[in-house]
N, C-alpha and C positions, 0 to 999 in steps of 0.2 A: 265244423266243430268249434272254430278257431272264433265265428262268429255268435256263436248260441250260449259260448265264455263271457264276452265283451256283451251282451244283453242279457244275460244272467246279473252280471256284475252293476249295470245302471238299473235298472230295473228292482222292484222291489218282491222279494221271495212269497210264496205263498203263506207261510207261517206269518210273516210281516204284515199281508195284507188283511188275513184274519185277525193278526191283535187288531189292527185300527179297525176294520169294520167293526170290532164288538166296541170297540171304545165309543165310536159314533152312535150308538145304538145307545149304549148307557147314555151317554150326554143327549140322546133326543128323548130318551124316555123319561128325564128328567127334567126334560122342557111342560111334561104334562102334569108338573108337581106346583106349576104356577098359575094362577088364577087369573093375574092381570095382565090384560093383551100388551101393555108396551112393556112391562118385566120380562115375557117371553119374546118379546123381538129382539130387545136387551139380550135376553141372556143367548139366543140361536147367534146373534153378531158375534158375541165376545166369542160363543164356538168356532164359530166360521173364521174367528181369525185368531183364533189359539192353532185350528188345526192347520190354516194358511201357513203360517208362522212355524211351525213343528215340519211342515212339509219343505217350508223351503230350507230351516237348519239342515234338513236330511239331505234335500240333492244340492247342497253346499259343500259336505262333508264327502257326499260322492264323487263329488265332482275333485275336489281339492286330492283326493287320495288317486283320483285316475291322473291327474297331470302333474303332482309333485313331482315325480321320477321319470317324465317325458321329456326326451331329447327332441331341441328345438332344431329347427336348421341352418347349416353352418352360414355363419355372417360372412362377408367379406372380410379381408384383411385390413387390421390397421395401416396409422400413418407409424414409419419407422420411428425407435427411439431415438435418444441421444449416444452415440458413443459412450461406452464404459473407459472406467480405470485403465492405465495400461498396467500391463503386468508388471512381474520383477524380472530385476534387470539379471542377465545373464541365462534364460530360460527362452531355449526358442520356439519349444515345441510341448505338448503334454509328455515326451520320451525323456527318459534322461539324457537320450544319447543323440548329440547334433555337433555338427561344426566338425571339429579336427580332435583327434583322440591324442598327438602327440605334439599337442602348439607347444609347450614350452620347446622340445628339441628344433622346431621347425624355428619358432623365433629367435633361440640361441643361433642357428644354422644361419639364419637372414644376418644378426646383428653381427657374427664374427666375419664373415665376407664382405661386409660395408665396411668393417672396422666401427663401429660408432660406438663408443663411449669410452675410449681408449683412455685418453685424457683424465676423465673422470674417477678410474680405475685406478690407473696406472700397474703396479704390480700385483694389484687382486682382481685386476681381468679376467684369466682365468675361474677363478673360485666364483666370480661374477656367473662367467657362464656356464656355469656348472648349477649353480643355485636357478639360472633360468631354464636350464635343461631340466633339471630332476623337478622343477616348481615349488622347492623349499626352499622362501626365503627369510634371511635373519631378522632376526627381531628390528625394533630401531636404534631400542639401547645398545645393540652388539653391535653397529655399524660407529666407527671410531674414526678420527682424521681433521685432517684439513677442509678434507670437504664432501664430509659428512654428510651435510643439509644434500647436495648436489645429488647422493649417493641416493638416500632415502628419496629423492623424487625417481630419480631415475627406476628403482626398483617397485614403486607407484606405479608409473608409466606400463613399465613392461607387466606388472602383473594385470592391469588393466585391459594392456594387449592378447595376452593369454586369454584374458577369462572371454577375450570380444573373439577372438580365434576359436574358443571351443564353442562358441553359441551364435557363429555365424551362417548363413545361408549361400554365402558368395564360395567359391570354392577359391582352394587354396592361396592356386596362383593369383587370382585376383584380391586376393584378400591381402597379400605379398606386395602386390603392385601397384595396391593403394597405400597401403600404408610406408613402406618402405620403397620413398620414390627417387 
């Protein structure tokens, strides 16, 4: 059935082929309305290739409507592109959720067992590590002193550390043992 479709479909219908048979038929019965032998040779050529010409628009249009919408077969595969962008920073995965869920207490945990930034602190160490613990840290206008500047890197630093802690793939301890060596 699947084939008697597809030669129905090229093929041209029966109603189709009786308009053009009568059309031919007019146009030769009309060749005996001329007297002069090379007017009628004339005039059968310009038929003959009026209907050339008409026949080939038709199986043009046929043709172009059967393979518009034909899938070809698969090519091979290209050459690779170039590397894209990298992403943004602090995003390791398409999940929200990677790395360590409680780096600031972990980083507070590492910095108060080294001791390191004692100095710097002096007696707002504590509140230090507390603002690293909880992940809320002050502004830079709120941060006041001698040494100030020192203060604001430092809290740079560690909030840095945190964000590389929550968006890391290495686990903990290593993450620990590189950084805090």
């Amino acid at each position: 059935m699947a084939d008697n479709e597809e030669t129905e479909s090229t093929n041209m219908s029966m109603s189709q082929m009786l308009i053009v048979g009568f059309i031919i038929v007019i146009l030769i019965g009309l060749s005996y309305f001329f007297e002069d032998r090379n007017l009628k040779i004339s005039y059968m050529m310009v038929v003959a290739l009026a209907l050339f010409t008409l026949f080939n628009v038709h199986m043009t249009i046929k043709y172009y409507k059967k393979l518009r919408n034909a899938e070809g077969k698969q090519g091979p595969k290209g050459p690779q592109g170039e590397e894209g962008p990298s992403g943004e920073p602090g995003v390791c995965t398409f999940s929200s959720k990677c790395g360590v869920d409680n780096a600031g207490a972990e980083i507070a945990k590492s910095i108060e067992e080294k001791g390191e930034y004692k100095d710097i602190f002096g007696s707002k160490y504590d509140k230090f590590l507390e603002h690293v613990r909880t992940e809320t840290f002050p502004k830079d206008e709120e941060i006041t002193g001698d040494k100030s500047e020192e203060q604001k890197n430092v809290y740079k630093l560690v909030k840095a550390l945190i964000l590389n802690f929550k968006t890391t793939k290495m686990t903990p301890e290593d993450f620990k043992s590189n950084v805090f060596v």
